[in-house]
Backbone as a chain_set.jsonl record, in Angstrom:
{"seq": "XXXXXXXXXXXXXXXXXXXXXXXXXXXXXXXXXXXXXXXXXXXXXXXXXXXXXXXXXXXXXXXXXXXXXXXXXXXXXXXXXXXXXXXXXXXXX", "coords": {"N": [[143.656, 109.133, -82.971], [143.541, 106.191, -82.385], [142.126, 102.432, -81.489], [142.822, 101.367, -79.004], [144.353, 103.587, -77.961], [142.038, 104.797, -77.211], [140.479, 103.032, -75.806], [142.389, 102.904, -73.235], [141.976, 105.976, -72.971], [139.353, 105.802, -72.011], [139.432, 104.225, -70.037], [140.844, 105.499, -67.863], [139.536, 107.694, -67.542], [137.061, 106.901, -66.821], [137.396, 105.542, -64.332], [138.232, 102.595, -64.605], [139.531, 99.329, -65.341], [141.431, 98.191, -68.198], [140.188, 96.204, -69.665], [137.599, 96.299, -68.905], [137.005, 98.446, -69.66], [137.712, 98.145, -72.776], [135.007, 96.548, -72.756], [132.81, 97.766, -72.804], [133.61, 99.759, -74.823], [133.478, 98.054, -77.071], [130.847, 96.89, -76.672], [129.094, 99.27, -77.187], [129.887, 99.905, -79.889], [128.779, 97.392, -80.903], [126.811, 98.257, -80.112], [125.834, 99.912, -81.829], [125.843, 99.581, -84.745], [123.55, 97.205, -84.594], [121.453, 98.654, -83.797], [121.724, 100.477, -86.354], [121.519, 98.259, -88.181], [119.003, 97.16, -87.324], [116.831, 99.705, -87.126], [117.793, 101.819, -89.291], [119.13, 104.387, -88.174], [120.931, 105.873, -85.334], [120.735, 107.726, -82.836], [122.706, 110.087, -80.977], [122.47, 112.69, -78.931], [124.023, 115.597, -79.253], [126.274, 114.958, -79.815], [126.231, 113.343, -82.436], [125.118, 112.145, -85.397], [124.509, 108.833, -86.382], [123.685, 106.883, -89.257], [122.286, 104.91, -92.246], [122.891, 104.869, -95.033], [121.506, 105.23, -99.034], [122.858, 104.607, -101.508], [122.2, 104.826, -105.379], [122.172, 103.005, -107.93], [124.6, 103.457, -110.739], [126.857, 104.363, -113.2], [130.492, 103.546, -113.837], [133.961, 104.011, -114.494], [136.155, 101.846, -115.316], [139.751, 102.5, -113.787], [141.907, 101.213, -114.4], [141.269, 100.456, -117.26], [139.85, 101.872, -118.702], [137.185, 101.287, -119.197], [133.205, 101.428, -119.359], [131.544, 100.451, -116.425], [129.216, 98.425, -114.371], [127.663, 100.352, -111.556], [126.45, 98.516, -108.679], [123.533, 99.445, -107.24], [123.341, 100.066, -103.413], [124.072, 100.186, -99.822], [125.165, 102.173, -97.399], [126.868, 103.333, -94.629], [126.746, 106.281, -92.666], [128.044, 109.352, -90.72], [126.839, 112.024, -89.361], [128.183, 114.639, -87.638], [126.986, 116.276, -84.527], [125.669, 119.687, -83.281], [126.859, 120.158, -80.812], [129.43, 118.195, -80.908], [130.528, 120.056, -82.895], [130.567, 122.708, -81.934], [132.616, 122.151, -79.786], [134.485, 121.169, -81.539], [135.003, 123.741, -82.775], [135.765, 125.792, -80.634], [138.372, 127.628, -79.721], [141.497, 127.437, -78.666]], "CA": [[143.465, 108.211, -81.857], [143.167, 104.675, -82.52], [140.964, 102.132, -80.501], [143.928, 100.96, -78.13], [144.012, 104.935, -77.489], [140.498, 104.974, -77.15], [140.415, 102.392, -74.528], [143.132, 103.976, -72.401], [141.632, 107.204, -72.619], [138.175, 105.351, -71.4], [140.065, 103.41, -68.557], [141.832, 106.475, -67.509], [137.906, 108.999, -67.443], [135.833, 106.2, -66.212], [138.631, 104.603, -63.408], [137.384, 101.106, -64.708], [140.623, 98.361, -65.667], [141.279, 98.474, -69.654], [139.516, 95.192, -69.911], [136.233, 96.854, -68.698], [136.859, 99.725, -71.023], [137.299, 97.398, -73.954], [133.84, 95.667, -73.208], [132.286, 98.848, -73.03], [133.762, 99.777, -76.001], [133.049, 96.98, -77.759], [129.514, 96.747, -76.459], [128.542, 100.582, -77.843], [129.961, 99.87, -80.978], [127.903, 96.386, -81.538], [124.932, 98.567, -80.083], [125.479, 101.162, -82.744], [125.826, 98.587, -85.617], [122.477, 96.777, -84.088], [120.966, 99.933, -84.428], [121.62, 100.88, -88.211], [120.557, 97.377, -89.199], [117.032, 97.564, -87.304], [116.154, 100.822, -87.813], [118.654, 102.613, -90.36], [119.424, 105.214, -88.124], [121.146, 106.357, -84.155], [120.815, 109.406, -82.567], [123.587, 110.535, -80.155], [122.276, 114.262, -79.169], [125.246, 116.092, -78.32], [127.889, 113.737, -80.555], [125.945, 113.315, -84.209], [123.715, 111.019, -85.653], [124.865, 107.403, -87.333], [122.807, 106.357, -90.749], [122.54, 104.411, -92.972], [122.428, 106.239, -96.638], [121.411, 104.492, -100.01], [123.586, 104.398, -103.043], [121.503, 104.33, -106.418], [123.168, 102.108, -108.97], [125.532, 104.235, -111.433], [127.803, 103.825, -114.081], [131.217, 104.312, -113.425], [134.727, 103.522, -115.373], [137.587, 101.035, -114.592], [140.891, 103.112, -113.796], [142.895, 100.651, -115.671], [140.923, 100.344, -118.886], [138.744, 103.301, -118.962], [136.108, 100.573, -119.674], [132.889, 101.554, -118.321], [131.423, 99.135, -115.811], [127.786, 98.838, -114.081], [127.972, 99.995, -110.001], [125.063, 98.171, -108.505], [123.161, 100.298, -105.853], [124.379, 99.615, -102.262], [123.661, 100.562, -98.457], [126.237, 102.574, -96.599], [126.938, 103.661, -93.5], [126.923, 107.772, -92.262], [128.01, 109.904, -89.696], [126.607, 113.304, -89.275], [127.914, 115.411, -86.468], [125.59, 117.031, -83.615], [125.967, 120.432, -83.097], [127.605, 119.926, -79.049], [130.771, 118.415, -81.154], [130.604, 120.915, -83.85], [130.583, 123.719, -81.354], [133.424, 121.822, -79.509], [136.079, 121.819, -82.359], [135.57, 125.43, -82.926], [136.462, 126.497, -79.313], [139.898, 127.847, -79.949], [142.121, 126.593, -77.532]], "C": [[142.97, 106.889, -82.443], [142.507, 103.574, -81.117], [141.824, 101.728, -79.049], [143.841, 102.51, -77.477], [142.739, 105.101, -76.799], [140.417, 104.422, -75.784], [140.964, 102.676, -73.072], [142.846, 104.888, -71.533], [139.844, 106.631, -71.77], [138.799, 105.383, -70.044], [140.172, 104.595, -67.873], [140.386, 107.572, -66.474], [137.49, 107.94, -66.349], [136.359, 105.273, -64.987], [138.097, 103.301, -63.267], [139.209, 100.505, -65.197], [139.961, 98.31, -66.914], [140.563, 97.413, -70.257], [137.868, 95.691, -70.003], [136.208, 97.553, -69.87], [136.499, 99.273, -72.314], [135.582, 96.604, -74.133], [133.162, 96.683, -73.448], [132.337, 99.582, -74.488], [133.248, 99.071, -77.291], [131.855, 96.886, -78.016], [128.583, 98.18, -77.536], [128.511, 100.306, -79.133], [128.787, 98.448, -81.706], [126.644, 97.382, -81.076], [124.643, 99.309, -81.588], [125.108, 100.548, -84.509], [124.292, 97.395, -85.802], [121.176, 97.697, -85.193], [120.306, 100.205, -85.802], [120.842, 99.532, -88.709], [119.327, 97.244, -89.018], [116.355, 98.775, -87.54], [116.757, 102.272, -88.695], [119.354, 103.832, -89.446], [119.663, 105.11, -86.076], [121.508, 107.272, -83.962], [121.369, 109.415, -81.148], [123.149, 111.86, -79.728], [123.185, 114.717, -78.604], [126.552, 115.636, -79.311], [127.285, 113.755, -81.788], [124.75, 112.046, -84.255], [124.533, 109.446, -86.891], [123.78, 107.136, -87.753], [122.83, 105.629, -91.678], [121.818, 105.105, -94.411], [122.339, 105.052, -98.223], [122.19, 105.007, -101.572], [122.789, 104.106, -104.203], [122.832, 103.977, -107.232], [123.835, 103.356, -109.972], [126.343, 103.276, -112.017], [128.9, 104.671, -114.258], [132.36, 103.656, -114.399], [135.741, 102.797, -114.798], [138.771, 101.871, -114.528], [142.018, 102.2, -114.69], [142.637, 100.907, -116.853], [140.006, 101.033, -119.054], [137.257, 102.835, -119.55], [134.929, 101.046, -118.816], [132.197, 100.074, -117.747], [130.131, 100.086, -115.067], [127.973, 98.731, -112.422], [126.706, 99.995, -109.54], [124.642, 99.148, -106.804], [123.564, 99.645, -104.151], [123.899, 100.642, -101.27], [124.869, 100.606, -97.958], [126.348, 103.37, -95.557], [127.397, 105.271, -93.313], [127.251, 107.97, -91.281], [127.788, 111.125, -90.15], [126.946, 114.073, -87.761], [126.903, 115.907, -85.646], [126.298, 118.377, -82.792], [127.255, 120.63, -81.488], [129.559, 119.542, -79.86], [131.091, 119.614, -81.993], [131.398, 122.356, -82.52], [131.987, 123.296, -80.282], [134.713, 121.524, -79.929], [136.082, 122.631, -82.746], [135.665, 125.948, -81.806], [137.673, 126.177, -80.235], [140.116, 128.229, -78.63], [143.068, 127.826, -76.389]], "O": [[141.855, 106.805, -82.957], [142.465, 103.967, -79.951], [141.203, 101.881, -77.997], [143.213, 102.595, -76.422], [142.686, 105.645, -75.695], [140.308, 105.119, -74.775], [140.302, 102.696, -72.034], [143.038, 105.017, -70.324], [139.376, 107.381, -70.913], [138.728, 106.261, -69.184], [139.267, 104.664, -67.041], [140.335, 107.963, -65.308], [137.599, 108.165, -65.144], [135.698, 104.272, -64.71], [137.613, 102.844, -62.232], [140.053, 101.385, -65.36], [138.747, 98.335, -67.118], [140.248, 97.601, -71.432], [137.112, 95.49, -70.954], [135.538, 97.319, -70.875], [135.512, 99.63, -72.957], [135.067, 96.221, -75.184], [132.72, 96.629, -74.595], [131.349, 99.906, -75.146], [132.722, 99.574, -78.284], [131.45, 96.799, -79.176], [127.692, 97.995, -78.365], [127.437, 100.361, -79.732], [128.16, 98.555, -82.76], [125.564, 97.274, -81.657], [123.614, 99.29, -82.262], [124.275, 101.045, -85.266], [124.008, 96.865, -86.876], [120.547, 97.623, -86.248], [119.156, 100.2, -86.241], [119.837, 99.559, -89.419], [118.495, 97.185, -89.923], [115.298, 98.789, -88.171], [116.276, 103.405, -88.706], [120.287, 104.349, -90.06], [118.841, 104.467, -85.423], [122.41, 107.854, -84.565], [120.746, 108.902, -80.219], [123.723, 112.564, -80.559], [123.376, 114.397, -77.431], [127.665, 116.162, -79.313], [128.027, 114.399, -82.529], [123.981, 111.42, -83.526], [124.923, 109.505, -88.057], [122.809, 107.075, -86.998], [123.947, 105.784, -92.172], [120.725, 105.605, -94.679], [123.162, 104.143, -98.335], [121.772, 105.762, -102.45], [122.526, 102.904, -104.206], [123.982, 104.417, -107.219], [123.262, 104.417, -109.726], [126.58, 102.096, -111.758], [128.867, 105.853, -114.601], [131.934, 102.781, -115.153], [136.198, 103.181, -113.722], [138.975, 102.127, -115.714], [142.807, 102.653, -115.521], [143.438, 101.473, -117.596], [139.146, 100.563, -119.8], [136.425, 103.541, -120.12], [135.19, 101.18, -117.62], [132.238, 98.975, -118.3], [129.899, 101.294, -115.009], [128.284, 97.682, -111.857], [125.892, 100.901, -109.713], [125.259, 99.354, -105.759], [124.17, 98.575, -104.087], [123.422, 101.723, -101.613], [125.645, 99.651, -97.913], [125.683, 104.393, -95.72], [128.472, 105.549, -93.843], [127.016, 107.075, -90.468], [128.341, 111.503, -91.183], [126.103, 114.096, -86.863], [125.793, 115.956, -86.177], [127.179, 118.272, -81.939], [128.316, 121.252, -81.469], [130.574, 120.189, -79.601], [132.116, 120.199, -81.643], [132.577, 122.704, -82.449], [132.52, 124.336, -79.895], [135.748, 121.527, -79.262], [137.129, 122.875, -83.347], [135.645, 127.156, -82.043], [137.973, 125.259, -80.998], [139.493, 128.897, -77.804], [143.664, 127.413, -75.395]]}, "num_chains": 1, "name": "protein.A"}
């Protein structure tokens, strides 16, 4: 499903016009992004948890020239499921 899907399938649940859907959309996602940068972490209960996870620096090799090269530590973004979906893609259908 892509976000065009996404929106659709909003419009469609929530009987709002796909315009609405998109702000809505839109809006969650800047909340969730908000979120991670003030306090590293959002908790969905039911859906998972979004994080932000820390990368320590490493040394890794160039695929061209098998040279190695220095990868500087770095802040990246998680998702962890929450049991409610978990338990919702193992219902068999």
């Amino acid at each position: 499903m892509n976000k065009t899907e996404l929106v659709d399938f909003i419009s469609t649940k929530a009987e709002v016009s796909k315009v609405e859907a998109l702000k809505v959309l839109n809006t969650t996602l800047d909340g969730i992004n908000a979120g991670l940068k003030k306090d590293g972490k959002v908790v969905l209960p039911g859906f998972g948890t979004f994080e932000v996870r820390t990368r320590s620096a490493r040394v890794g090799r160039n695929p061209r020239t098998g040279e190695q090269i220095k990868i500087k530590a770095s802040k990246v973004p998680a998702f962890k499921p929450g049991k409610g979906m978990k338990d919702n893609l193992a219902k068999k259908k």
